[in-house]
Each structure stands twice: as structure tokens, then as C-alpha cells.
C-alpha positions in Angstrom: 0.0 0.0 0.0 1.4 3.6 -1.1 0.7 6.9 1.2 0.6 10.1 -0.2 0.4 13.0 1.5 -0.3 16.4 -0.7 1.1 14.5 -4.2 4.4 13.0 -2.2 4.5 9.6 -1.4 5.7 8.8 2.2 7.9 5.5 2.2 8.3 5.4 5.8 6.7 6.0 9.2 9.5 9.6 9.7 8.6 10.3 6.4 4.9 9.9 6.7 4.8 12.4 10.1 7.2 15.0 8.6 4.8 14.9 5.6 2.1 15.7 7.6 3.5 17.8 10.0 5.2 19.7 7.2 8.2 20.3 9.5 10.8 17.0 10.4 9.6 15.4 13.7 12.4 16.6 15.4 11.0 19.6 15.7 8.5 18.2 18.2 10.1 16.0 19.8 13.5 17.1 19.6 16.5 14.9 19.4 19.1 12.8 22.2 21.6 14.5 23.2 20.6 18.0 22.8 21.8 21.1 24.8 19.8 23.3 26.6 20.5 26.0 24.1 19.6 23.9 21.2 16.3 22.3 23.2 15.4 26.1 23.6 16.0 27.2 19.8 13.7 24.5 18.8 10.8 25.0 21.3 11.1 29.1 19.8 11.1 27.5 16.3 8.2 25.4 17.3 6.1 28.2 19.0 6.5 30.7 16.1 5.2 28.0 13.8 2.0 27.6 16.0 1.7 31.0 16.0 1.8 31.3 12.6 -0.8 28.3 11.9 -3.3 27.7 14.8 -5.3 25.0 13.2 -1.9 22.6 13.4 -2.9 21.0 16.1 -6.6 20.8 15.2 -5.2 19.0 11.6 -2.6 16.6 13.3 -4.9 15.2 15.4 -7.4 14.5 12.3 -4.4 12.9 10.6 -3.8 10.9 13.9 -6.9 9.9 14.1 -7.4 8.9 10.6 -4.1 6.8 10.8 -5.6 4.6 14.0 -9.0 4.1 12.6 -7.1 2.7 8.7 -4.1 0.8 10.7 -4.9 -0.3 14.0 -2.8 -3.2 13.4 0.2 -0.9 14.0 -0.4 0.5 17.0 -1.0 -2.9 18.8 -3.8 -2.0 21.3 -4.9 -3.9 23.8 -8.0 -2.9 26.2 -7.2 -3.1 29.5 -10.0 -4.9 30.8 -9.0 -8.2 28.5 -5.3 -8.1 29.5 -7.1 -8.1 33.2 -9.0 -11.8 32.3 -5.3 -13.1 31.2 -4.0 -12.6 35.3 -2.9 -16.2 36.5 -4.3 -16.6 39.7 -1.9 -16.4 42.8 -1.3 -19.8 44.6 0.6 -20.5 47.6 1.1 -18.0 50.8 3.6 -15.5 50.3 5.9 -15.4 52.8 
């Protein structure tokens, strides 16, 4: 299966979400090892762009959304109350 996103086709997950985002990922979530200085940079590089384009979040989450409802598959959830049922009971005293 082939993704596009605005007439570019996304041939990995990164690439998908940078797509998308229309800024690299790092952006948002920065990167390991970063300074304080650097960390700061981005969050001021980050900020201006919300600033610049308030219905970002509004249109991520859409994407999100739209990406869990056609691959749930990849995302591996689990509701809570089945994992519960799969508890082995408890036998013996514990000391």
C-alpha cells in the first residue's frame, strides 16, 4: 500500500509524520543528546510556527486519528480490561 500526502508519497513512518506535519519530527520531539540551548532554539522555532498556523494541532490530530482508525494493526492496542482476564491466579502463601 502507497501513502501520499499532498502529491508526495511517504515511504516510511519519519517520512509519513514529517509529511504531515510539514516540518521534520524533530521539531516536536527534539533529538538525544541536545543542549539546553539547542532544546530552547527548537521550542522558539516550534512556538513561532503555532503561532503562525493555529489549526496545526486541530489538523494533526485528524491525521492521527485517521491513521488509527485505517491501521490499528500498527499501533498494537490492547484494552485493559482483556489483559485483566489473562491474570494467572496467585497460589501459595507468600511469605
Amino acid at each position: 500500500m502507497r501513502t501520499y500526502i499532498g502529491g508526495h508519497q511517504a515511504v516510511s513512518v519519519e517520512e509519513f509524520a514529517e509529511l504531515a506535519l510539514g516540518t521534520p519530527v524533530e521539531l516536536w520531539l527534539g533529538v538525544e543528546g541536545e543542549t539546553d540551548e539547542e532544546r530552547a532554539a527548537r521550542e522558539d522555532a516550534a512556538r513561532d510556527i503555532l503561532a503562525d498556523h493555529p489549526e496545526m494541532p486541530d489538523d494533526l490530530i485528524r491525521i492521527a486519528a485517521g491513521v488509527v482508525e485505517a491501521h490499528p494493526e500498527l499501533f498494537a492496542i490492547v484494552s485493559l480490561h482483556h489483559a485483566a482476564r489473562r491474570r494467572m491466579p496467585r497460589r501459595g502463601v507468600a511469605a
